[in-house]
N, C-alpha and C positions, 0 to 999 in steps of 0.2 A: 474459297474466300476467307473461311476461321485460320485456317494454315498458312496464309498472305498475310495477317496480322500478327501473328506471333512473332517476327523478326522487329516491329513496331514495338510492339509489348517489353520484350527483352532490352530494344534500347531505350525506353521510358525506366524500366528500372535500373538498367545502369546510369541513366544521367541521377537520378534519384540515391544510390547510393554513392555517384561520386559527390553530388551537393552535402550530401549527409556525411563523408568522410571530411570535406573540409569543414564541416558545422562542428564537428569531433574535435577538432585540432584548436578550437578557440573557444569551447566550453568548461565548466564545471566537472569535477568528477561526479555530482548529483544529477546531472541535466544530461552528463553522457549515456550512463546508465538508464535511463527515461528512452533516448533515441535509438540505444542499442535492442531496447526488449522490440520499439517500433517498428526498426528494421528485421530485425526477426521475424514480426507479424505478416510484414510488407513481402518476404522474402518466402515466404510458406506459403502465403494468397496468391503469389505467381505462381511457384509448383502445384501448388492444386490446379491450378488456369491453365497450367503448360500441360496439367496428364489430362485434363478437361476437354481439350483443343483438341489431345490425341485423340482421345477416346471419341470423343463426335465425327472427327473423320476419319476412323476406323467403322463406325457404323454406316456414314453415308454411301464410304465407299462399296462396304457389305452389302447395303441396298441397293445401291446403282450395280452391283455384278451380278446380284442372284434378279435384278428387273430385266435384267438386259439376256441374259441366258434364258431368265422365265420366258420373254417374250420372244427369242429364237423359237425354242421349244415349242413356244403354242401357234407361231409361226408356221414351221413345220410342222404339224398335228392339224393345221386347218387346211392345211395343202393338201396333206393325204386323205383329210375327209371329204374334200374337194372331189379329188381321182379318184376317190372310191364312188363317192357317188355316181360321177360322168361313169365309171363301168358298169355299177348294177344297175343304170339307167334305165338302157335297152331291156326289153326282154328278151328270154330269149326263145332262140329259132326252134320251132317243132316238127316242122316238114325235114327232117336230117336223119342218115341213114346211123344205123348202130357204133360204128369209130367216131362218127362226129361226138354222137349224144354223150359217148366216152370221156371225150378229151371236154366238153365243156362241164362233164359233172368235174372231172381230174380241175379244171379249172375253179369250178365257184367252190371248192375244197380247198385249194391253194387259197384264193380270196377268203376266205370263211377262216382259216389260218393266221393268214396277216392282220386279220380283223382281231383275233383272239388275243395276237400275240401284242398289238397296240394295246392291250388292256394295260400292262405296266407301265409304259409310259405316259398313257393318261392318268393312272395312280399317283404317279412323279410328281405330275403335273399339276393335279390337285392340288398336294399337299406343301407343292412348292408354293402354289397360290392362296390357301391356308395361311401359310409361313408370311407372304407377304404382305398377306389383310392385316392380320396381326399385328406389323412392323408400321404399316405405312396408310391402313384405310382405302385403301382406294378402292371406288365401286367397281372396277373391271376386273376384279377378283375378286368381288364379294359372294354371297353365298347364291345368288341368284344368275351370277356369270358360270360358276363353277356345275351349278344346277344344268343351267344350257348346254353346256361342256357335255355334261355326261348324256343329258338328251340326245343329244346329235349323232354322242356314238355311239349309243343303244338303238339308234336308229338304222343307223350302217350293218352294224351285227346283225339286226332281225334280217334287214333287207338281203345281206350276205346267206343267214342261215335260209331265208324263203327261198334262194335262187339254188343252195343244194341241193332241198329237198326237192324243188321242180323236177330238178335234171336227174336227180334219183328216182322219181317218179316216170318220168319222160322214158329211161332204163327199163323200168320196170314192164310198164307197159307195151313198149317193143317185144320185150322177152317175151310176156304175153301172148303177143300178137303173132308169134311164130315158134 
């Protein structure tokens, strides 16, 4: 909308300094000099307006990419903490012979993995969300959204690291047993 006016603006000062060229042509040399310094002033107060105009929609747009990536981002980050959970749901199975109890520790390791390896991108995310409190206020990434943030997937890690050590456990104990 600031960028939809500035085509307005510029023909406001053109009709302005054509009225002021013909005001030229049927004045004093005392009175020209007086409209000449005006028009100068006139003519500096739109360039500041015009780098002004830039500049505000070079930031909005700034904030509308890094919102909108933000919110991909934490889009996908709440999907995967989603599917993380529906997996470490279940408990798991005890009644299973020695290859199973294998492949499900080989598993909550791979899990226990991808949970670790999300840590950077939750990092990102933070900080991207930092960035945007900063820019714009808004409570959905205020310090107490970002707080939650990081609860949920301190939550997922514990429950991830509980399910390896089970199934290390689970291992152990067979070996044990025989």
């Amino acid at each position: 909308k600031i960028c939809a006016l500035e085509p307005e603006g510029r023909l406001k000062i053109d009709l302005v300094l054509m009225k002021a060229d013909a005001l030229l042509q049927c004045i004093s040399e005392e009175q020209k000099h007086e409209i000449l310094s005006r028009l100068k002033d006139v003519k500096a107060m739109w360039e500041e307006t015009a780098i002004y105009i830039t500049h505000c929609h070079s930031r909005i747009e700034w904030v509308w990419l890094h919102w909108s990536e933000y919110l991909k981002a934490q889009d996908e980050f709440y999907t995967w903490l989603h599917n993380m959970k529906v997996t470490l749901e279940p408990d798991i199975e005890l009644q299973l012979g020695l290859k199973e109890k294998q492949w499900q520790l080989s598993h909550a390791q791979v899990l226990l993995k991808d949970v670790q390896n999300r840590s950077s991108l939750l990092d990102r995310l933070l900080e991207e969300a930092i960035s945007l409190y900063n820019r714009i206020g808004d409570t959905s990434v205020d310090e107490d959204a970002r707080e939650k943030m990081k609860e949920e997937y301190e939550e997922i890690k514990n429950e991830a690291e509980v399910r390896k050590i089970q199934s290390e456990g689970q291992i152990e104990e067979q070996n044990r047993c025989y």
